[in-house]
KEKE-3310 file (N, C-alpha, C; in steps of 0.2 Angstrom, whole numbers, plus 5000, padded with zeros to 4 digits):
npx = (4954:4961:4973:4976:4975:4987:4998:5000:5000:5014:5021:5024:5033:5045:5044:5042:5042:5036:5027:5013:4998:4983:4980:4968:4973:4984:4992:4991:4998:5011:5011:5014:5025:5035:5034:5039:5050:5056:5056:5063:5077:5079:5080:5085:5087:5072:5076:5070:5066:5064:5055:5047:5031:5023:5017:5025:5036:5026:5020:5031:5032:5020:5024:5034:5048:5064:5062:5071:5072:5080:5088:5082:5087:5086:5078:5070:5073:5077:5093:5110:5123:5117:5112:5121:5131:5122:5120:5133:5134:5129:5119:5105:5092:5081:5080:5068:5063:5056:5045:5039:5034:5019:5020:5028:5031:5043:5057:5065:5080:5086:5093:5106:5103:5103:5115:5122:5117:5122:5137:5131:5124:5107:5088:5078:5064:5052:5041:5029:5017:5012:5017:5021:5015:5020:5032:5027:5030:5041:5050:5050:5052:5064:5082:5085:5074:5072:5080:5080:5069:5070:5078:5070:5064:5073:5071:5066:5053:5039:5026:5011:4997:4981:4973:4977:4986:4978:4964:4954:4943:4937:4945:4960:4976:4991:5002:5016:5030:5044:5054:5054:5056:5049:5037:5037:5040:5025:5018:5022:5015:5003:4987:4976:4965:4947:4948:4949:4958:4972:4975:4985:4993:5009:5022:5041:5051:5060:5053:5044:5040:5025:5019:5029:5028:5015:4996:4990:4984:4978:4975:4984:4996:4995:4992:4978:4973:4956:4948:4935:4931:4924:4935:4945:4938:4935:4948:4954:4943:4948:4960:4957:4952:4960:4974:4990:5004:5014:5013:5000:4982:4981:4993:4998:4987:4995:5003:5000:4993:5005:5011:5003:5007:5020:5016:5009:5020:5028:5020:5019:5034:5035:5025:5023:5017:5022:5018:5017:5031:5039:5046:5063:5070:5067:5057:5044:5045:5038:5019:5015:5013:5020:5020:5024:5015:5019:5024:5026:5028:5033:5021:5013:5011:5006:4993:4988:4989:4979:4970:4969:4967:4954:4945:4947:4940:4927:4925:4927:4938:4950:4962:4978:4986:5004:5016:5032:5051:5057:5068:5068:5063:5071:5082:5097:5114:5123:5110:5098:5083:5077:5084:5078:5064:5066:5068:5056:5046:5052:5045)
npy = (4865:4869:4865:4870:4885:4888:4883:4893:4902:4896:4899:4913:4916:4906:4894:4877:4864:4858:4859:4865:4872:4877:4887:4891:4904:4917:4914:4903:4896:4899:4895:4882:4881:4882:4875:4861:4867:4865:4852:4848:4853:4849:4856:4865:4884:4897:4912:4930:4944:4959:4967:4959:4949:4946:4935:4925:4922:4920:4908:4900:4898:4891:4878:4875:4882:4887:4905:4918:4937:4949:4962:4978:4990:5005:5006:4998:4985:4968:4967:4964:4961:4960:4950:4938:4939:4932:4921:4915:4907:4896:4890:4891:4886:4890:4904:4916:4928:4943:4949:4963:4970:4969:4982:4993:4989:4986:4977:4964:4960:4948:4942:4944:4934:4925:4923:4924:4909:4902:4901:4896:4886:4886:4885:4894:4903:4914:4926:4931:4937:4951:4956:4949:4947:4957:4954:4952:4964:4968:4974:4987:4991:5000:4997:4988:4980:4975:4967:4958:4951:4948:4935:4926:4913:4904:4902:4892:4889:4896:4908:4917:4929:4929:4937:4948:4958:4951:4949:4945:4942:4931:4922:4918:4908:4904:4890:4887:4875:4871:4863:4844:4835:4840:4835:4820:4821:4830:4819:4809:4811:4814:4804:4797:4809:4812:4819:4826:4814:4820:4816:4824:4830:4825:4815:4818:4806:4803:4802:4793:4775:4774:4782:4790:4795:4791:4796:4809:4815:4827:4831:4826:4830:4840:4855:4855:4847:4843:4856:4870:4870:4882:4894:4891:4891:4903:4910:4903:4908:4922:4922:4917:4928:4938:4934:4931:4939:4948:4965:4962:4965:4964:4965:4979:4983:4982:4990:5004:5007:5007:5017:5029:5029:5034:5045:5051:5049:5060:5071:5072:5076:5087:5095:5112:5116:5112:5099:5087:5070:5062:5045:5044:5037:5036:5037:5023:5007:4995:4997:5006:5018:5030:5041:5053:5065:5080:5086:5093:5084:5064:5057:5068:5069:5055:5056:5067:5057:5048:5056:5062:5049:5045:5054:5055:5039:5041:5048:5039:5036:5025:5022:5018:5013:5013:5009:5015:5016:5031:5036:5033:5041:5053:5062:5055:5055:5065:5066:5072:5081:5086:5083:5070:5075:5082:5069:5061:5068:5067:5053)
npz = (5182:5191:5190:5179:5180:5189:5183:5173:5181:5188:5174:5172:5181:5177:5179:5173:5177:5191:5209:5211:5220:5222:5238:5254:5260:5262:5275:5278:5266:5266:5278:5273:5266:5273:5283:5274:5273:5286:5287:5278:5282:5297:5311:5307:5308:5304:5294:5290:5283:5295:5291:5284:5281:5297:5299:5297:5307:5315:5310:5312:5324:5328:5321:5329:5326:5326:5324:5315:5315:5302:5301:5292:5280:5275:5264:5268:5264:5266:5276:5268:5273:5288:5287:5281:5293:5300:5294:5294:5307:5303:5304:5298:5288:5280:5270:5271:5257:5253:5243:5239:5250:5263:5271:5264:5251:5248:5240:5243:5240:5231:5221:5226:5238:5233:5230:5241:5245:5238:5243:5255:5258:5258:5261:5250:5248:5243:5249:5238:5240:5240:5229:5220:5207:5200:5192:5179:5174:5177:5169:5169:5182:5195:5195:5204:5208:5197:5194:5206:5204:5193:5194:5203:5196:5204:5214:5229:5233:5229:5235:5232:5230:5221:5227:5230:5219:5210:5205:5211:5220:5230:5243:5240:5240:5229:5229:5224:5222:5219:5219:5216:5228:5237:5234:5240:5253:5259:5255:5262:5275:5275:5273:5259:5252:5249:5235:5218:5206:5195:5177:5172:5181:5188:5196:5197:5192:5202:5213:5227:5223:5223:5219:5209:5192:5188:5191:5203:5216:5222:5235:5242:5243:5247:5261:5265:5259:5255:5246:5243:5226:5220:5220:5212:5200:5197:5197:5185:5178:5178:5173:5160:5153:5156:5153:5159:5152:5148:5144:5141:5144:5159:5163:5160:5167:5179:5177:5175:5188:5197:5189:5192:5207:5207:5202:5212:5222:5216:5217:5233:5235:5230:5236:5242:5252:5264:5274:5272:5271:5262:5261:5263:5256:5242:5225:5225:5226:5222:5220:5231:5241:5251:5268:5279:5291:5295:5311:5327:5335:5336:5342:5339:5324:5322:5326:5319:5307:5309:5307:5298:5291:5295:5289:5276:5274:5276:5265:5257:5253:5253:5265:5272:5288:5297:5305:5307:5307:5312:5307:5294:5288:5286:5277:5271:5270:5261:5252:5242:5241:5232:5220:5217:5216:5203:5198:5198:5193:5178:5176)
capx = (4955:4966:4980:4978:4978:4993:5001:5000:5004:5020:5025:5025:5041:5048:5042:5039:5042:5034:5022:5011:4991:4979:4977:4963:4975:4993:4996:4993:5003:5016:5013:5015:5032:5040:5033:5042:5058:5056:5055:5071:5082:5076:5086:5088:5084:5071:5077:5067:5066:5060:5049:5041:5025:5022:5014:5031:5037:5020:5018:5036:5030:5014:5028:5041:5052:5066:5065:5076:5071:5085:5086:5082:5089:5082:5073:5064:5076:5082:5100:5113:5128:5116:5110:5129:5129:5117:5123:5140:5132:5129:5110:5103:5090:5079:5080:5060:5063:5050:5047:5034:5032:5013:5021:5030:5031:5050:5060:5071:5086:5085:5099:5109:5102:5105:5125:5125:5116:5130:5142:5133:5119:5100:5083:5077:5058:5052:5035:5027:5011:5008:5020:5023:5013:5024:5035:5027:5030:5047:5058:5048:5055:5069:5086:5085:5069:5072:5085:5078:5062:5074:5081:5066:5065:5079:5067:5067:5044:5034:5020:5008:4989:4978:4968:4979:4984:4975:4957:4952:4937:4939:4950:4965:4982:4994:5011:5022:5035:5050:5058:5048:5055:5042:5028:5039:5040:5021:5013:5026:5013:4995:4983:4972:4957:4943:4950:4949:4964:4972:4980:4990:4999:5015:5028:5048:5055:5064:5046:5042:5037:5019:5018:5031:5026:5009:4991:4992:4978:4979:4975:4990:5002:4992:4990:4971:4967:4949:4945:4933:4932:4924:4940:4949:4935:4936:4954:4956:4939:4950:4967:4956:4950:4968:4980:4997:5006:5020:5012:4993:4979:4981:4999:4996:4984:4999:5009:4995:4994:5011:5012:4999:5010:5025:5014:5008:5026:5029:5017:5021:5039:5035:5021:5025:5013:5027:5013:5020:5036:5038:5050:5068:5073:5066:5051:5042:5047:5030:5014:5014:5016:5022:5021:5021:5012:5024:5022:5032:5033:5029:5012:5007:5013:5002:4986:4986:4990:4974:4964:4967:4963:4946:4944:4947:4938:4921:4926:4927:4943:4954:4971:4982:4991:5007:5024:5038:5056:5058:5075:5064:5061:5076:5088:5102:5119:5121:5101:5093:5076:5077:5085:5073:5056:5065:5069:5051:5044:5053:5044)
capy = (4872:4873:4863:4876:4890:4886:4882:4898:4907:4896:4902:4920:4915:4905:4886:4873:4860:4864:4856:4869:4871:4883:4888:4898:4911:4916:4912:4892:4895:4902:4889:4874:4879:4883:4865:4859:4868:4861:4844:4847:4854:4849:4859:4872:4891:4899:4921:4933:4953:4962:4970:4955:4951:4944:4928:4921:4920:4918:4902:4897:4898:4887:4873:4874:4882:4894:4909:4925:4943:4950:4971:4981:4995:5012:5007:4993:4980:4965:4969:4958:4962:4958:4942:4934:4938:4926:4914:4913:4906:4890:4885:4893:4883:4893:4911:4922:4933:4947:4953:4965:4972:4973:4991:5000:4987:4984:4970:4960:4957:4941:4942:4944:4931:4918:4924:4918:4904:4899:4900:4896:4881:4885:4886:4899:4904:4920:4930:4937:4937:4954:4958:4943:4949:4961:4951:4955:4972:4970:4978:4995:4993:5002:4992:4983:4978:4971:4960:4952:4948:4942:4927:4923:4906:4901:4902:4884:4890:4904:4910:4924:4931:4932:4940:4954:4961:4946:4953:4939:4943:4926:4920:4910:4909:4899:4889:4882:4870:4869:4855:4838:4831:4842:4831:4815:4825:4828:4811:4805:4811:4812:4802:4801:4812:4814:4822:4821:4813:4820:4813:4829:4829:4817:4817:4817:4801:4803:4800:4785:4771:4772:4790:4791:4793:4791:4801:4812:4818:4836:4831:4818:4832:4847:4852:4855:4843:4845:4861:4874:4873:4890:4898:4890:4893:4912:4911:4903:4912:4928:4922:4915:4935:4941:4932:4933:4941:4953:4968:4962:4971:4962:4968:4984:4986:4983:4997:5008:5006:5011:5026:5033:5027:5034:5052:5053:5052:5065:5076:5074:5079:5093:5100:5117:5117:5107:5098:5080:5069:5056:5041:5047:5033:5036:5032:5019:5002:4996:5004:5008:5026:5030:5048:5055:5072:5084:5090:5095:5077:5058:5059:5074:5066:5051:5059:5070:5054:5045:5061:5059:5043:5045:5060:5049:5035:5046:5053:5034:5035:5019:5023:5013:5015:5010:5012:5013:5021:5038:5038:5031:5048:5056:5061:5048:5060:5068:5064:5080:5079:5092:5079:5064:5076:5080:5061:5059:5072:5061:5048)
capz = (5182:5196:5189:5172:5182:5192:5177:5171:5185:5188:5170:5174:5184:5173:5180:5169:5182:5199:5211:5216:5221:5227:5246:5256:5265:5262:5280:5276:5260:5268:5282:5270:5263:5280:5287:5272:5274:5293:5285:5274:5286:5302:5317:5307:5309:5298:5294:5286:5285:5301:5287:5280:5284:5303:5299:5296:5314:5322:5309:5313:5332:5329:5319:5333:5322:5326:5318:5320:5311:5301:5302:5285:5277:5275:5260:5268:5260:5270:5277:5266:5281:5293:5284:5283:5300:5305:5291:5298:5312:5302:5307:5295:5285:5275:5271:5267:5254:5252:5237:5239:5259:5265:5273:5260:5244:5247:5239:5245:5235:5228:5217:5231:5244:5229:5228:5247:5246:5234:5249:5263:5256:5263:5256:5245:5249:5241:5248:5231:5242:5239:5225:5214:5201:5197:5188:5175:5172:5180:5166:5169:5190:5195:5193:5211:5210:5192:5198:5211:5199:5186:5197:5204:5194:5206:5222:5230:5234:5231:5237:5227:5232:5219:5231:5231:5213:5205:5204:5215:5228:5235:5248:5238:5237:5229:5232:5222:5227:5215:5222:5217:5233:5241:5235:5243:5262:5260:5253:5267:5281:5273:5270:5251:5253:5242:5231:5211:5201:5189:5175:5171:5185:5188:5200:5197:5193:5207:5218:5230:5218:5223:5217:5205:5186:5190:5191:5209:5220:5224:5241:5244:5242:5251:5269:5268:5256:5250:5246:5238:5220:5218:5221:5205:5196:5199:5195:5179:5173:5175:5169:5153:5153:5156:5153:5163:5148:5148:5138:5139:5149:5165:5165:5158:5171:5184:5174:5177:5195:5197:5188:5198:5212:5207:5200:5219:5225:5216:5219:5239:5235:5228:5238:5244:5261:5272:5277:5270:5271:5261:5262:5261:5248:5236:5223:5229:5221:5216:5221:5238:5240:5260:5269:5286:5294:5299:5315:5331:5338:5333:5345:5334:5317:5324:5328:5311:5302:5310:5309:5288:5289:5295:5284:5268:5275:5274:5259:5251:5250:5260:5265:5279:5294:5297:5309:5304:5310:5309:5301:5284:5283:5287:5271:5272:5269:5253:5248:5238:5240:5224:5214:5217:5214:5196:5195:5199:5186:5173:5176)
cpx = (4960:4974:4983:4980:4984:4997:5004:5006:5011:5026:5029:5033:5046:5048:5041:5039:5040:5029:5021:5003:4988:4976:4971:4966:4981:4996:4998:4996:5007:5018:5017:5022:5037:5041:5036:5049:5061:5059:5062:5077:5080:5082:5088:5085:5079:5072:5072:5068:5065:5053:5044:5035:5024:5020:5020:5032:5031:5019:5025:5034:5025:5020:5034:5048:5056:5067:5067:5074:5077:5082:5088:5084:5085:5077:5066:5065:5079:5089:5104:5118:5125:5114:5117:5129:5127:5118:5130:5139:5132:5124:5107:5097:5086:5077:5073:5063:5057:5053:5040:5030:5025:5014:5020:5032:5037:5051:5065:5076:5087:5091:5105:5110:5104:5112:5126:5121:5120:5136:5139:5126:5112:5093:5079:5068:5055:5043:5032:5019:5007:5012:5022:5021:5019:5030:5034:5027:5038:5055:5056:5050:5062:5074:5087:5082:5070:5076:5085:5070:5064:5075:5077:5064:5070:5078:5068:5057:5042:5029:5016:5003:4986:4974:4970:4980:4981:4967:4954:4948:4937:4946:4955:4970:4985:5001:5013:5026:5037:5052:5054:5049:5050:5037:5030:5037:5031:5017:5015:5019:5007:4992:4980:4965:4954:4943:4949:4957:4966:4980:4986:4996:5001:5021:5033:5046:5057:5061:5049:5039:5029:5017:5021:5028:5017:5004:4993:4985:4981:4980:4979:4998:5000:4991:4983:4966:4961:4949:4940:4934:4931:4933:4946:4945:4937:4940:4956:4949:4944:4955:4965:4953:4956:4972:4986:5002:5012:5013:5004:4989:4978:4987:5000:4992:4990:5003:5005:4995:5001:5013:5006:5001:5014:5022:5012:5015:5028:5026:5020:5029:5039:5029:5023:5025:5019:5024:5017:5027:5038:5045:5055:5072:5072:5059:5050:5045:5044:5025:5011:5016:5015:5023:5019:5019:5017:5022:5029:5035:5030:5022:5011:5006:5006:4994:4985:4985:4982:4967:4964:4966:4956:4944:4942:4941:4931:4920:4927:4932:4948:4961:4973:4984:4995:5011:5028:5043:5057:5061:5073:5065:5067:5083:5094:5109:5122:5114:5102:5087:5073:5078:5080:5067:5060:5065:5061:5046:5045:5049:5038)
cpy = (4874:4871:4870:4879:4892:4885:4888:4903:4906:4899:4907:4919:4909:4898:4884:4867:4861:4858:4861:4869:4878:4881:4893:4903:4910:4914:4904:4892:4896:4897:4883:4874:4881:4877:4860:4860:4867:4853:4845:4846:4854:4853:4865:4878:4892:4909:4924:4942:4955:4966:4966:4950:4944:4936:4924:4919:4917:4909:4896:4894:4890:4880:4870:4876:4889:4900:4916:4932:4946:4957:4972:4987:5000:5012:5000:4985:4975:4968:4964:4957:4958:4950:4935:4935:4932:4921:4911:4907:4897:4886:4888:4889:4886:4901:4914:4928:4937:4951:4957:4967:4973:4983:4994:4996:4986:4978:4969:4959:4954:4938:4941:4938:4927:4918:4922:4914:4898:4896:4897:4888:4883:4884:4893:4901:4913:4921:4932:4938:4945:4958:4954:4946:4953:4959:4952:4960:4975:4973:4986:4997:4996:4994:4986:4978:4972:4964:4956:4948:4943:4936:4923:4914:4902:4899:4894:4886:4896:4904:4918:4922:4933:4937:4948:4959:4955:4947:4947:4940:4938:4925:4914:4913:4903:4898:4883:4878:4869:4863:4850:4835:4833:4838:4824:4817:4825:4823:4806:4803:4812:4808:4805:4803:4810:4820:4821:4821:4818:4817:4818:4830:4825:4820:4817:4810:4799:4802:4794:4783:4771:4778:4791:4789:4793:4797:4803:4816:4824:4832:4830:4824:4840:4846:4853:4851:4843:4852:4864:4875:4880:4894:4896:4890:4898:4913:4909:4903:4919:4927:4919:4924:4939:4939:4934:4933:4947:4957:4968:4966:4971:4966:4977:4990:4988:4990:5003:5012:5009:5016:5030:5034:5035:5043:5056:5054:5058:5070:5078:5076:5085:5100:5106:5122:5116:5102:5088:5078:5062:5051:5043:5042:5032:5037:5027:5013:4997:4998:5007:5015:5027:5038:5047:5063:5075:5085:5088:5090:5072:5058:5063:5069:5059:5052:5061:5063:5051:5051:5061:5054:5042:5048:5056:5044:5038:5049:5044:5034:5031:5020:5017:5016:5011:5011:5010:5018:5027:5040:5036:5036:5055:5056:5058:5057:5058:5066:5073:5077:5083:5085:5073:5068:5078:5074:5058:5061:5069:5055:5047)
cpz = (5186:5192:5181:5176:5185:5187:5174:5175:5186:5182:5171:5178:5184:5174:5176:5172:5189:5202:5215:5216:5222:5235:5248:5258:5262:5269:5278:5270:5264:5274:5278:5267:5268:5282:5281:5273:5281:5291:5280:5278:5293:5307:5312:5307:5301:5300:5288:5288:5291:5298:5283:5285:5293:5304:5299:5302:5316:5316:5312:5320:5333:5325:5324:5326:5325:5323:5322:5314:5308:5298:5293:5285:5278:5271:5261:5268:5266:5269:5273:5272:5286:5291:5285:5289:5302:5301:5294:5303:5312:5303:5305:5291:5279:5276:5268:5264:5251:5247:5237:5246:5257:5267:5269:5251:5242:5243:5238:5240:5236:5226:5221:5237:5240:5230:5235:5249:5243:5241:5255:5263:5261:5258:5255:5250:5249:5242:5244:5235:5239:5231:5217:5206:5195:5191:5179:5168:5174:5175:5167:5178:5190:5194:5198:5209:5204:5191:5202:5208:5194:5187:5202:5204:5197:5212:5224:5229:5233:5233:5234:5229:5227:5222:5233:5224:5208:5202:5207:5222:5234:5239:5244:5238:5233:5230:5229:5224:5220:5213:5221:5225:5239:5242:5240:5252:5264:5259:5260:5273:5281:5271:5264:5256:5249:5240:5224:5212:5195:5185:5172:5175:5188:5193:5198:5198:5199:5216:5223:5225:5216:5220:5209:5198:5185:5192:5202:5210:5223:5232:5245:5247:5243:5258:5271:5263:5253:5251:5242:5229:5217:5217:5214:5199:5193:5195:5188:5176:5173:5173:5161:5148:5149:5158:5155:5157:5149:5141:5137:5145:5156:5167:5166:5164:5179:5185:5178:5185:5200:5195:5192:5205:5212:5206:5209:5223:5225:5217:5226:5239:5232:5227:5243:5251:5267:5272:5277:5271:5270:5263:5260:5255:5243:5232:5227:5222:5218:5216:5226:5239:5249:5261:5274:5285:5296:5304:5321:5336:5337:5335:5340:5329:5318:5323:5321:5307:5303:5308:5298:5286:5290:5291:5278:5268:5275:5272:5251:5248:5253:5259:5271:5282:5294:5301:5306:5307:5307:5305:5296:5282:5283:5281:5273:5268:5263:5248:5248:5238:5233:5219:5212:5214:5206:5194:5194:5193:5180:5170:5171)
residu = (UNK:UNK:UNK:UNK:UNK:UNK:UNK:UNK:UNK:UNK:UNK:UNK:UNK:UNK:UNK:UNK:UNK:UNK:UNK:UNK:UNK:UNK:UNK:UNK:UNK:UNK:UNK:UNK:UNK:UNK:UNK:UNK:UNK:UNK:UNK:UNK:UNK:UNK:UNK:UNK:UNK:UNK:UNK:UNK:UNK:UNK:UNK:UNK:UNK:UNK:UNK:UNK:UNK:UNK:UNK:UNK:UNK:UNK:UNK:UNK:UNK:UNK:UNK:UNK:UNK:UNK:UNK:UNK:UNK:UNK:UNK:UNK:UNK:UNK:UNK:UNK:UNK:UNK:UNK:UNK:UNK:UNK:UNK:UNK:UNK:UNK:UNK:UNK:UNK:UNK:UNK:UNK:UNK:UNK:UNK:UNK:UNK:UNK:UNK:UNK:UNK:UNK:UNK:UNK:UNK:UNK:UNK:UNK:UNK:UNK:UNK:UNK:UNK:UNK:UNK:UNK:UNK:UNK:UNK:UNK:UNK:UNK:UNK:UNK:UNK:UNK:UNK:UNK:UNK:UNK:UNK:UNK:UNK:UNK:UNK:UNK:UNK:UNK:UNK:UNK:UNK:UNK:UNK:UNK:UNK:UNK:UNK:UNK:UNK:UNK:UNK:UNK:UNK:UNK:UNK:UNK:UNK:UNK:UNK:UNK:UNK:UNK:UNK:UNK:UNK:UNK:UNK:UNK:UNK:UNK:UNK:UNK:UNK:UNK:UNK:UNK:UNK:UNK:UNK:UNK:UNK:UNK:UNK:UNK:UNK:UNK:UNK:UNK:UNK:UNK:UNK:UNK:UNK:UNK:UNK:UNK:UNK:UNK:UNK:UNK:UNK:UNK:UNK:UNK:UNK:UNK:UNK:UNK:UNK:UNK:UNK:UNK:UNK:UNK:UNK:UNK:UNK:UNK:UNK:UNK:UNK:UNK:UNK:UNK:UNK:UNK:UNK:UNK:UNK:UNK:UNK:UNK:UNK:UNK:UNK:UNK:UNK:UNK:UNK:UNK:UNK:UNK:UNK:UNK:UNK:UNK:UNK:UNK:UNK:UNK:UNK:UNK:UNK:UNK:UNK:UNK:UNK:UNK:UNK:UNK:UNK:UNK:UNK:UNK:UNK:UNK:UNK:UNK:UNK:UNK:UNK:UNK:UNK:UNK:UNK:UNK:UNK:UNK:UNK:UNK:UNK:UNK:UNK:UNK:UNK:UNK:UNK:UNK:UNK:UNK:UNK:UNK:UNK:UNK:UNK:UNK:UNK:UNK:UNK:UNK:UNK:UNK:UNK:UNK:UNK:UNK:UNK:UNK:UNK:UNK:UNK:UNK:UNK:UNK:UNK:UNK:UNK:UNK:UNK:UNK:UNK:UNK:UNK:UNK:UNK:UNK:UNK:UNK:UNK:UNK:UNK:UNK:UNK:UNK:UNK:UNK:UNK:UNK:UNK:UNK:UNK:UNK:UNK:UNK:UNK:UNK:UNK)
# end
């Protein structure tokens, strides 16, 4: 069941050769493909957004791995400038591209990171933790967004939550690994668990002999080895439900979710009180919808926001808290906030 559902999900973005599994958390997803691109490029740097999610660094720390944050744009977006920057530098090893911020549901430009990975050689490794899904829905995203979804299938790893938009109550993630010489790096330093066999899954040719060709133990080629069946149960009872489809009711339901989004932007850009002040860049880019409280200084802005969060939250309605720089909200020269809430009415 797990190796179907895996299967599946790699389709979605556009794998048909892949060695990936299911994890208990995105942090140990997210661990096990960093501690490989440690074991690829040993000595070299790992960079990712300033905006993408925390665990990066703090996992980079618990590996002895150097990692260095690189500054985002106004929409949330890793910086490209500032990226060459630190690739110039030449200790580069692998770049975290977030596709889908926990904050604000940015996404990194993909398309781009691949155009200087061309030039500057490192590994790819795309966060869909909270975003992946989207993929499916990705011609309905603006034009950024669609871009970097497109060339996805170019990733070296990903990692995606069902537990996020996956309809998945249980604690899993999972993580692909593109590259077969991944499964060679981990067989290298594990021991066989009890684990079952399967005969469906075969390593590259290009294996260790003892591996190559041959049946493979989940185990052998994962860092937590036995786990929970329950959890890939769960999962491929709901992708036998709703199937990861362009156009079916799983997707459909993402669409959904998103115009909701997109209809709540607009409302706050074109509420009449003052009261609100949403992100100055734009619509959102999948269905995170971001606003602050107007008031006479950040402390107020702060207070009010936490005083609506409680509000809501006794009303059964769950919002979040976030920081973020002030200048997000600050119109960027020549922005019309006119022109975005018709563009938003459009929608």
């Amino acid at each position: 069941m797990e190796i179907e559902a895996v299967r599946e999900i790699a389709g979605v973005f556009g794998w048909t050769e892949f060695l990936g599994h299911l994890t208990s958390s995105g942090t140990l997803a997210n661990l096990e493909a960093l501690w490989v691109a440690g074991q690829l490029a040993p000595g070299k740097r790992i960079v990712g957004s300033e905006q993408a999610h925390y665990t990066h660094q703090r996992i980079s720390a618990v590996l002895k791995l150097n990692y260095a944050p690189i500054a985002a744009d106004h929409r949330g977006c890793m910086s490209m400038d500032a990226l060459e920057t630190e690739l110039r530098k030449g200790d580069v090893g692998t770049v975290v591209v977030t596709l889908g911020s926990t904050a604000i549901g940015a996404v990194d430009p993909l398309d781009e990171v691949l155009a200087l990975r061309e030039r500057y050689g490192f590994r790819v490794h795309v966060d869909g933790a909270y975003g992946g899904y989207f993929r499916l829905i990705s011609e309905a995203l603006a034009e950024p967004a669609r871009r970097a979804f497109a060339a996805i299938s170019q990733a070296d790893s990903i990692v995606i939550d069902p537990h996020k938009h996956g309809l998945q109550t249980l604690r899993l993630r999972m993580h692909p690994v593109s590259r077969p010489v991944c499964g060679t790096v981990l067989q290298a330093r594990f021991s066989l668990t009890h684990y079952f066999t399967s005969t469906q899954l075969h390593l590259h040719p290009s294996e260790q002999k003892s591996l190559a060709g041959g049946p493979v133990h989940l185990g052998e080629i994962s860092l937590e080895c036995s786990r929970a069946g329950a959890a890939a149960v769960a999962l491929w009872a709901t992708q036998q439900l709703l199937p990861l489809v362009p156009g079916g009711e799983f997707a459909r339901g993402l669409a959904h979710g998103r115009a909701a989004a997109l209809n709540l932007d607009r409302r706050l850009w074109e509420d009449r009180t003052g009261r609100f002040q949403p992100l100055a860049a734009g619509a959102p880019e999948l269905d995170i919808v971001v606003w602050k409280l107007k008031a006479e200084n950040p402390e107020r802005a702060s207070e009010l926001a936490q005083r609506v969060f409680d509000a809501c939250a006794a009303r059964d309605l769950h919002l979040a808290l976030v920081q973020l720089p002030l200048k997000w909200f600050e119109p960027a020269v020549g922005f019309e906030p006119e022109s975005h809430a018709a563009k938003g009415a459009g929608w």
